[in-house]
N, C-alpha and C positions, 0 to 999 in steps of 0.2 A: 548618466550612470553607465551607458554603452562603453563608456573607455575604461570605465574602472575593471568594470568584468572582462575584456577583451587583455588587460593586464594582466588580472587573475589566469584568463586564459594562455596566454605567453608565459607567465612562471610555471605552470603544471607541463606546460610542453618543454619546456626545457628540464625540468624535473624528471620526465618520462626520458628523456634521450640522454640523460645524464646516467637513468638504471640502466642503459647499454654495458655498463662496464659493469657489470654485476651478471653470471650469468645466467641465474635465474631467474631473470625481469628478459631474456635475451628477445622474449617475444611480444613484450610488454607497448614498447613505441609504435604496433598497430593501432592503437586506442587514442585517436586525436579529437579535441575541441575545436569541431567544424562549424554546429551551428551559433547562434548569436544570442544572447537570451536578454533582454532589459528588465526592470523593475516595473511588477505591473503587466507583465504579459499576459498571465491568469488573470482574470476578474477573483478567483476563490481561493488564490495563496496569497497568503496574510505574509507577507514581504521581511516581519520582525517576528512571525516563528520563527524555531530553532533550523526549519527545513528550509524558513525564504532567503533570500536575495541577500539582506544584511548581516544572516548568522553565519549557519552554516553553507547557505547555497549550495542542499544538494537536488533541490529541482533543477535549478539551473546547471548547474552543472550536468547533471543526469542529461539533461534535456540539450546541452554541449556535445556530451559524448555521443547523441545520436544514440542512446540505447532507450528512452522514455521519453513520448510526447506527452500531449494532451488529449483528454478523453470529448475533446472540442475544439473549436479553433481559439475561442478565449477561456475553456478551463479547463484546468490538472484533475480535478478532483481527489487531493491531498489525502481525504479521509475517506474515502472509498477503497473496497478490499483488492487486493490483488489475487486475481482468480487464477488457480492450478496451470489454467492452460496459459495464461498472460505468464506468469515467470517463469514454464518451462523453455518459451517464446526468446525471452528476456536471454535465460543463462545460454540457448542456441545461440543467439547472436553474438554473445560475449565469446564462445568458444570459437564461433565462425570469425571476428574479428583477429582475433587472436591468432587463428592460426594464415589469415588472409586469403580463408576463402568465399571468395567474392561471390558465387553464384550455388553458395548452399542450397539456396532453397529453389528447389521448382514448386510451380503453382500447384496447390493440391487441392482435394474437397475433404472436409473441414478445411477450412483456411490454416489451420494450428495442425497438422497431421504432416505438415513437409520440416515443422520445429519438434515436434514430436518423433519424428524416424530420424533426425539429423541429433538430438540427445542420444535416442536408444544406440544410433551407432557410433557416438563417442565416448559412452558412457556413463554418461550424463546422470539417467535413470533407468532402471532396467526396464524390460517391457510389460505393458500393460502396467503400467505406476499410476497411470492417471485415466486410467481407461474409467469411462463413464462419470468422471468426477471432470472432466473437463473444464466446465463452468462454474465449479464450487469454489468459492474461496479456499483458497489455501492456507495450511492452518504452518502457524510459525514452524513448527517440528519438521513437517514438509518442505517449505520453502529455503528450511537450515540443509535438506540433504538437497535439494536441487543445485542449491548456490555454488555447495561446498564441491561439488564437481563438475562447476562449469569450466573452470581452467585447470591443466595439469597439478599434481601433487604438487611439486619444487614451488607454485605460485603463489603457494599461503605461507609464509616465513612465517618461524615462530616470535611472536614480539611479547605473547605474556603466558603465562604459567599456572591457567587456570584446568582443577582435575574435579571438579566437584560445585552444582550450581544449586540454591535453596531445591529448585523442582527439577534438577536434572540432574541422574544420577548412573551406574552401571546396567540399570533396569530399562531405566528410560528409553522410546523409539529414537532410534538415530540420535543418542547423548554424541556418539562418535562426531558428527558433522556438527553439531551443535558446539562441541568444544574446541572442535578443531575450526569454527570460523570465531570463540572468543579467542583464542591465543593468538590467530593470524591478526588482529586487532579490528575486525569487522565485524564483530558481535560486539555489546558492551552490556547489554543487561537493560533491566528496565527501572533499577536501583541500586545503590551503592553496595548491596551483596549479589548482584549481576543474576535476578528473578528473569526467569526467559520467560515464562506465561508459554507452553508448549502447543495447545491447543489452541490457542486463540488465534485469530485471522492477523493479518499483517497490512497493514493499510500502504496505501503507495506512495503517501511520502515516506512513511520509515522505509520501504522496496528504496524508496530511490537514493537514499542512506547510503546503504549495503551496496549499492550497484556502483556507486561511484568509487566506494575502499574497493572491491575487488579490481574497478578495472583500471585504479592508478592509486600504486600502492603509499604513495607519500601521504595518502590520506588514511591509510591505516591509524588505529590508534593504541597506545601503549598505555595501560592500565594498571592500578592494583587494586582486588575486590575485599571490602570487609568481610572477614569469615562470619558466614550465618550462623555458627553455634553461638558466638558473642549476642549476639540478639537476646535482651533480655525477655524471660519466659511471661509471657502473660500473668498476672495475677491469682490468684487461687478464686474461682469464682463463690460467692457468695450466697448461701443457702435460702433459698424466696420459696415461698409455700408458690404450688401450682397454681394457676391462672385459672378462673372457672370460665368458662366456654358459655357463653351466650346460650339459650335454652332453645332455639331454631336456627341455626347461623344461617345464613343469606349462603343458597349453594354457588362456587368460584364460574365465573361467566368463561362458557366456553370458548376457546382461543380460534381465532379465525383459521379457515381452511387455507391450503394454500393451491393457488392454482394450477402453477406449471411448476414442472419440479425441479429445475434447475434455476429460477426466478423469484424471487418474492413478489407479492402481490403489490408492494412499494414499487418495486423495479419494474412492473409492470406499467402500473398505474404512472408513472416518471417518464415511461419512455413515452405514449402514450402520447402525452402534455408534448413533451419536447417532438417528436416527429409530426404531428397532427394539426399543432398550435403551430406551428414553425412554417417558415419556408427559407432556401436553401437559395432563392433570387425571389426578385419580386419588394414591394410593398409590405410593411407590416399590419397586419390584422389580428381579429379577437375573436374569429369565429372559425368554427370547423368547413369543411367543405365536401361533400359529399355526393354519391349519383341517386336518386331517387327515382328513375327511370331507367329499363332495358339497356343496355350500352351495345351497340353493333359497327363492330370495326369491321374493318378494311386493312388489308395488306398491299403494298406498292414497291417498288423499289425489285433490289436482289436479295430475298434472302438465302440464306445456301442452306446446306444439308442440315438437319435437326432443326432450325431455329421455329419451324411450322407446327413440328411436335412440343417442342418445350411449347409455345405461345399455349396448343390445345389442352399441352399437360397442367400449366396456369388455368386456364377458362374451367376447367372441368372441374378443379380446387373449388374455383371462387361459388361455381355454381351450388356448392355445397353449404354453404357459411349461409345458419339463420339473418333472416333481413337483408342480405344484399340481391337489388334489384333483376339482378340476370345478364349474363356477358355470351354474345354469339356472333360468329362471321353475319355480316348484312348480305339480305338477299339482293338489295340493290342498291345502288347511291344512293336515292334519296334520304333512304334511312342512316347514312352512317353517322355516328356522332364520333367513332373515336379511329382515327387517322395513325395507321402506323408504318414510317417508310424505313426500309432498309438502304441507305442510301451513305454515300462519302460521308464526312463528316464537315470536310469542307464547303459543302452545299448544306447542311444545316439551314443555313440562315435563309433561304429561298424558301422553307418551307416555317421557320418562325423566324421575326427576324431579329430577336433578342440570342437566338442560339450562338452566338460568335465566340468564336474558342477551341481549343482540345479537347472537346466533349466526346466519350464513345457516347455516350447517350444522354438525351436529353428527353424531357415531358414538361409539357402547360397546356394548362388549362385552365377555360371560362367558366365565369359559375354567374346566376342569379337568386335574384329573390324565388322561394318555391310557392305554393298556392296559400301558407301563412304570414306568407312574408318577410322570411325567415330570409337573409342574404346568404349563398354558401348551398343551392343546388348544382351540380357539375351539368353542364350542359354540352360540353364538347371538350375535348380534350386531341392532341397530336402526341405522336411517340414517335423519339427520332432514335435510330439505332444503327450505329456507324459499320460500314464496310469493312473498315480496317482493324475491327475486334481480331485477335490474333487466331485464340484459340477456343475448342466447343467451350469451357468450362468458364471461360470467362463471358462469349455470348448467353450464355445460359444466365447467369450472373445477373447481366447490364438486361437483359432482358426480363427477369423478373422484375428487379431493381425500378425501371422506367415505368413498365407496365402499375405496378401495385402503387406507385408515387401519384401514374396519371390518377386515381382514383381517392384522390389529396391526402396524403401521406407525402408531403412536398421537401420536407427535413435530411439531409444524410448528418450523420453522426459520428460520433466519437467511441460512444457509449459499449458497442459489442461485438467483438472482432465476427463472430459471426452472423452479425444480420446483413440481409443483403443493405440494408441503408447505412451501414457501416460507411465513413469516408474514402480510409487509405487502402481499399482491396476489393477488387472484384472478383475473387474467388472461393465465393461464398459455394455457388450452383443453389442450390435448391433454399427457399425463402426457411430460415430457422421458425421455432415455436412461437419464438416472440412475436416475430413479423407479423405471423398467420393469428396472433393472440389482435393485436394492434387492428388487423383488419374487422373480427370479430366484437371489437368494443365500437368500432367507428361506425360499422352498420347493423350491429344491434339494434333488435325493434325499440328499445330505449332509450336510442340514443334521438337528439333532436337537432333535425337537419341547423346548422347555421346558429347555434348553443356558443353562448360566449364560452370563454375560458375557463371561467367559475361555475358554468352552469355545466360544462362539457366535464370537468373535473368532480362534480359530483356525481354527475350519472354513470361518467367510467366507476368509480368509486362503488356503485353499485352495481354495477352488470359483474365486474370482475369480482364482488361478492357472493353474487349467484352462480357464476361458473366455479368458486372455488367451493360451496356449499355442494354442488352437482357433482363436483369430482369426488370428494370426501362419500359422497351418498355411493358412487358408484365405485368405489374401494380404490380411487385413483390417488 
């Protein structure tokens, strides 16, 4: 199926250089089908939805144009939301492609605050739009004004003649962006009288929709909507003597707390399983892994300026976190179990010799059976942290990163542009909530050294019950 889609790919590109001669597409042939997508790249896109491979292909697509990956190296996660700071991300890049510039973004802390100053200064969205909602999903009505000015006014041609939507109207937040991307033909509705559902979240396949009609217009769509007054009225409803209420009713079970506030306790509980149960190399296993003893490292190698302070400003964290065992410099060698050099990266391998690669940083670790038996006590562990990290923000980074993995957390992921186990960026600096949540579940007194998957999955299930009960208790 590679060549069908690589054909697909060749007509859009011709399609796109063909709106040269039109001149307000004139900046449109920056937006090329660079990468390669096959049928089946996802394990979790179903290939015969309307978004896979056989319909519409606008993952693949999307994921051509280099503007959406995968939230994994084998999944999209189609129906998961597209969070405020992921599509303000999004429509930066489309505007940075667009105008071709190449080195928008410098490295920032938040990793999404160099796509966030680089909207505010095109216009994109004004400022503070997303300030402290960063991580929330983004609600349709939102993601309609983000889109709607990721490229210049001229780049939405008018293709339909829509002034009025069932739930959007003159009153409506941003009806304006909302109408103006149905007419461009990148809106279509959710029904044949074009229902936008304004509040509601936007999941990333439908994201990946929209990202494909803005940024190659031949995939726009030309539409006509059933007028909603024709909708015949509901029936006159029908007069029922009241309902008598049960004489005690059972009082409604209270709704779980939530832990961290920009996370659901699902999204917890999920990262959780996937960084803990996982490893990033290695063998696959079913149990967690864990230090149940003191950990005293050592320092070797060059490290340069700050990198001693971040290491202390980590140690000093960790030493805080109920149940974890204790992290301190060794007074001598013989005590050290956890080895950390600052050294090339090209010598990696002298010091493990599975490290072979473009790694800034690396971490392994041995683990055994602990005094129950349990397989999955950490026993020693090395942290390699390469020379050639460029800059503080990014050592800062690779260095939490390494550090908190050696401590079996072995997974980088997809899943949160800002945790430092994040895959595609190391400029996170300082470990997000999640991260420090993740550490908190792994050595909670709860938790059981070398706990299968099932077993580990229901005690997270409960610790992260209790901290969400503690927070609610303590007005958090």
């Amino acid at each position: 199926m590679k060549i069908i889609r690589r054909l697909i790919a060749v007509l859009l590109t011709l399609a796109l250089g063909a709106a040269l001669c039109v001149s307000a597409f004139a900046a449109m042939e920056n937006f090329s089908l660079s990468g390669e997508y096959e049928a089946g790249r996802f394990t979790d896109v179903d290939e015969t939805k309307w978004y896979g491979y056989y319909k519409q292909g606008s993952v693949a697509t999307a994921y051509e144009l280099g503007l959406m990956s995968g939230n994994s190296a084998t999944t999209f996660n189609p129906q998961g939301d597209l969070k405020l700071s992921e599509a303000v991300t999004v429509a930066a890049r489309i505007r940075a492609v667009y105008e071709g510039d190449e080195d928008a973004f410098p490295k920032t802390s938040p990793w999404y605050k160099t796509y966030v100053d680089y909207a505010v200064e095109k216009g994109i969205i004004p400022e503070d739009f997303i300030t402290g909602k960063e991580t929330v999903a983004a609600m349709r009505c939102e993601m309609a004004y983000i889109f709607a000015h990721a490229l210049p006014e001229e780049e939405y041609e008018k293709l339909n003649d829509v002034t009025i939507l069932p739930d959007v109207d003159s009153t409506t937040i941003y009806a304006e962006e909302i109408l103006k991307l149905y007419n461009a033909g990148i809106l279509t509705g959710n029904d044949k009288y074009g229902t936008f559902r304004t509040t509601d979240s936007i999941k990333r396949s439908e994201a990946s929709a929209l990202i494909c009609r803005i940024a190659v217009p031949d995939m726009r769509l030309e539409f006509e909507l059933v007028p909603f007054e024709s909708v015949e009225p509901d029936p006159e409803p029908i007069d029922e003597p009241e309902p008598v209420p049960d004489p005690d009713p059972e009082p409604e079970p209270e709704k779980p707390g939530q832990w961290l506030e920009n996370y659901t306790n699902e999204e917890v509980l999920s990262y959780f399983m996937s960084v803990a149960y996982q490893s990033e190399y290695g063998g696959a296993r079913d149990h967690n892994a864990r230090w149940t003893s003191p950990i005293k490292y050592s320092v070797s190698g060059s490290p340069q300026e700050g990198d001693l302070e971040t290491l202390k400003t980590l140690t000093d964290r960790l030493n805080e976190i109920e149940g974890f065992p204790g992290i301190s410099e060794a007074e001598n060698e013989s005590e050290v179990n956890m080895e950390i050099y600052f050294v090339s990266m090209n010598d990696f391998s002298k010091y493990v010799s599975s490290a072979r690669g473009n790694f800034w940083g690396y971490a392994n670790i041995w683990w055994t059976n602990d005094e129950n038996g349990n397989n999955g006590k950490i026993t020693d562990t090395v942290v390699l942290l390469a020379d050639e990290i460029p800059t503080r923000l990014e050592r800062d980074s690779i260095i939490y990163e390494e550090v908190l993995q050696s401590l079996g957390l072995l997974q980088d992921t997809y899943d949160y542009y800002e945790s430092v186990f994040y895959q595609d960026s190391n400029y996170q600096g300082e470990p997000a909530p999640i991260d420090w949540a993740l550490i908190e579940i792994l050595y909670s007194p709860r938790m059981i050294t070398g706990a299968s998957s099932a077993e580990g999955r229901a005690l997270a299930e409960q610790i992260i019950a209790e901290k969400s009960a503690n927070s609610l208790n303590n007005g958090g």
